[in-house]
C-alpha positions, 0 to 999 in steps of 0.5 A: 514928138512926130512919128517919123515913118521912114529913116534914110541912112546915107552918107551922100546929102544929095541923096538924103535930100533927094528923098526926103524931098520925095517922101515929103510930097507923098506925105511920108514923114522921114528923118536922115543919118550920114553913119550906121553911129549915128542911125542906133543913136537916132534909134536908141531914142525912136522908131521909124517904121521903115529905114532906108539904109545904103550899103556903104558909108565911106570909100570902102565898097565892100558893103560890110558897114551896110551888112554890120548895120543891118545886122545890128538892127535886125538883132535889136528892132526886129520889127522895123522892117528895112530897104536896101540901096545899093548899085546894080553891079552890087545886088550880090550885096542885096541879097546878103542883106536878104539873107539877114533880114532885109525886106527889100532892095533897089537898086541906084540910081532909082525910079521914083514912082518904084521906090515910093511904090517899094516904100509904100508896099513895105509899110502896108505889109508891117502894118499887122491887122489882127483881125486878119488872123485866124478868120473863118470861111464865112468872114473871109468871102464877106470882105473878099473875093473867092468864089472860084476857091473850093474848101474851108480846111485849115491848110487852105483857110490859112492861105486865103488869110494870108491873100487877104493882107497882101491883096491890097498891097503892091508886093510881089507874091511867090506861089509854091505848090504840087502840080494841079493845086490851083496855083492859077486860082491863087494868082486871080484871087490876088489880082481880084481883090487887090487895087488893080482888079479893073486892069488887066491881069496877064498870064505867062506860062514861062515853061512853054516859051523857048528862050529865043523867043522870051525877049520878044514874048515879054517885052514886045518886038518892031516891024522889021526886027527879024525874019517874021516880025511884020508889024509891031507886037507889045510885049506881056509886060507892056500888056500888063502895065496897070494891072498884074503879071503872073508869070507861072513856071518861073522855075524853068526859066533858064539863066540867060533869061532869068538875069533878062527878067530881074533887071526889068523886075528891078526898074520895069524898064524894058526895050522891044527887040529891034527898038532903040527906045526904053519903055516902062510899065507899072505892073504887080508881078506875081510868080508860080512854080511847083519846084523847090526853088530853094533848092534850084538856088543851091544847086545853081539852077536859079539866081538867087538874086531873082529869088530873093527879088521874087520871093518877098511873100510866099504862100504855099498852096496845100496838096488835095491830099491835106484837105481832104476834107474839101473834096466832097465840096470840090467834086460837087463844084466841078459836078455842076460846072461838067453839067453846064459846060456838056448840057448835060442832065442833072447828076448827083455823086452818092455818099458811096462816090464821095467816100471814094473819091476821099480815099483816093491819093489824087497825086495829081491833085485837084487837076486830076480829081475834076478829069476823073469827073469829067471821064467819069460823067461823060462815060456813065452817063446815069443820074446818080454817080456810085463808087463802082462808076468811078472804079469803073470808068475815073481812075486812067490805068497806069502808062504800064496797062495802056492799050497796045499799039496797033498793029504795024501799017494802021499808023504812018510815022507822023501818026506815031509821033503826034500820039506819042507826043500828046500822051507825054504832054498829057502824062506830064501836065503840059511841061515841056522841059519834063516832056522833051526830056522823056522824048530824048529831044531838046526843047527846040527840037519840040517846038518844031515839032509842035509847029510840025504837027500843030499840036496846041498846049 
């Protein structure tokens, strides 16, 4: 019997046709079912490695058959993994499909180049690879590329394990992680060993884009199409096209731009503002945040369905305090990039130093260990680092010790506010929603000033 790859249940034979056609020509073996009966029946006797299933099967349009049907596979063919198809007035349904164990979801009517993309994705990712588990340092940086990755803890090895099985494929990936834990570093290794590394890999901090200006920073704007557009600009996702686009901070997005967002994440369709023309760009999204999005979801911060569209894998980035472990290596790493980026001479840390730096609780992470180097190195200025230089000069004091300020007439007003400014920026890593929220100001109110001030994030 010829394994059959991919099994469509649909009660629409245009549709069966369709596809069946579409898998032939990719070399994807597929077989059909008009019902759910009719799809266990088939099931009973063989397992596809996929099944493409459709939500409804007769004029109700409720979506409960394609949640009973799925329902029912997950529960006997767990191993099987499934893609939903429904219509895009219906992704509530989808994602009540998520929820049951569904792998995936498109929408109707689809791309063909993005379902076989989806399909292809899917089927990658069941494929298991036993000699992906469990590997050492050594191994992993024979095969992969991770040489911008300090450390060989447990926690850390865990997560270059899991880059190096969904590296190849297509899959969208969710970094989750503490503020300052290399989150960045994630996403480049991803794109580095995946099939698109000799394209571009597009970086987009969401947090520091106002949402008047998120259509037109994604998606690119014509000459003309408002007070300041005086020639066309291309858009991140159209920059991106071929290769990756990492969009950080996904967890400030507010909600008018996160449904702007899903629907190009769906078709990767999009049109430049003032431009009457669809585009389409064929790009891998990859996604950070240091929010609980599980959490924005239940409180109704976040869609769920833009969850659910981004969170098909997650890899969870380990705080410095879980490895420590890794800090000698990772403070010796940012020792030698220090000494060649200041033209600095040779500076070692002693043992004393490295013990020190160990027991610290690095709240801020890898960030704040490499500033507390710099601060420290640039300070001291002595071949060999002791404990006492970083008692010394490393640690900042707390917001509550700071210098005073000067006294009244040393600084204008606009002096005061660029200080104040650059301190929250500084205190709160550059996140703008959490720094216009200390200063009582909205965040278009910190833009302006921003602009005011020519202050750069």
């Amino acid at each position: 019997m010829i394994q059959t790859d991919v099994l469509i249940v649909d009660d629409d034979p245009s549709v069966t046709a369709s596809l069946t056609l579409l898998f032939k020509k990719a070399g994807i073996m597929s077989a059909s079912c008009s019902d759910p009966k009719e799809a266990l029946t088939f099931l009973s006797e063989q397992e596809p490695r996929l099944i493409v299933q459709d939500m409804n099967f007769t004029r109700e349009t409720s979506g409960d058959e394609g949640l009973e049907l799925i329902t029912q596979i997950k529960k006997q063919w767990p191993s099987i993994p499934v893609i939903l198809m429904t219509a895009w007035g219906s992704i509530d349904l989808a994602v009540e499909g998520m929820k049951v164990g569904a792998a995936d979801f498109i929408t109707k009517p689809w791309d063909n180049d993005r379902l076989l993309q989806v399909v292809k994705t899917t089927l990658d990712l069941a494929e298991d690879t036993p000699s992906a588990h469990s590997q050492n340092r050594e191994s992993l940086d024979k095969a992969y590329e991770f040489s911008n990755i300090i450390g060989q803890a447990p926690s850390l090895l865990n997560v270059l394990t899991a880059i190096s099985r969904v590296a190849k494929t297509d899959a969208g990936v969710l970094i989750l992680g503490e503020s300052g834990t290399g989150k960045e570093l994630i996403a480049d290794a991803i794109h580095a060993n995946s099939s698109r590394s000799d394209k571009p890999l597009i970086k987009v901090n969401l947090g520091a884009i106002p949402s008047a200006l998120f259509e037109s920073e994604l998606f690119g704007h014509v000459k003309g199409a408002f007070t300041d557009a005086k020639r066309d600009r291309k858009g991140r996702i159209e920059e991106a096209n071929g290769g990756t686009l990492f969009l950080d901070e996904v967890g400030e997005l507010d909600k008018v731009s996160q449904v702007k967002l899903l629907r190009v994440l769906q078709d990767r369709r999009f049109q430049p503002v003032g431009s009457d023309q669809t585009s389409t760009s064929d790009f891998r999204v990859i996604a950070a945040t240091n929010r609980n999005l599980a959490e924005q979801v239940e409180r109704g911060e976040f869609r769920e369905d833009l969850y659910y569209r981004l969170n098909l894998i997650s890899l969870e980035v380990p705080a410095l305090s879980e490895r420590r472990s890794d800090i000698p290596a990772i403070a010796t790493h940012h020792l030698r990039e220090l000494r060649e980026t200041h033209q600095l001479p040779e500076t070692e840390l002693a043992p004393s130093a490295l013990s020190w730096l160990q027991r610290q609780p690095w709240s801020g992470n890898v960030r704040q260990l490499k500033h507390t180097l710099e601060r420290t190195v640039l300070l001291s200025a002595k071949p060999l680092l002791e404990a006492e230089d970083f008692e010394a000069f490393g640690m900042q004091s707390s917001p509550r010790r700071q210098s005073q300020w000067p006294p009244v007439g040393q600084l204008t007003l606009s002096e005061v506010e660029v200080l104040m400014i650059t301190r929250a920026l500084e205190q709160y890593d550059n996140n703008l929603t959490r720094v216009a929220q200390e200063l009582g100001l909205s965040r278009a109110a910190l833009y302006r000033r921003l602009e005011k001030h020519e202050i750069e994030v």
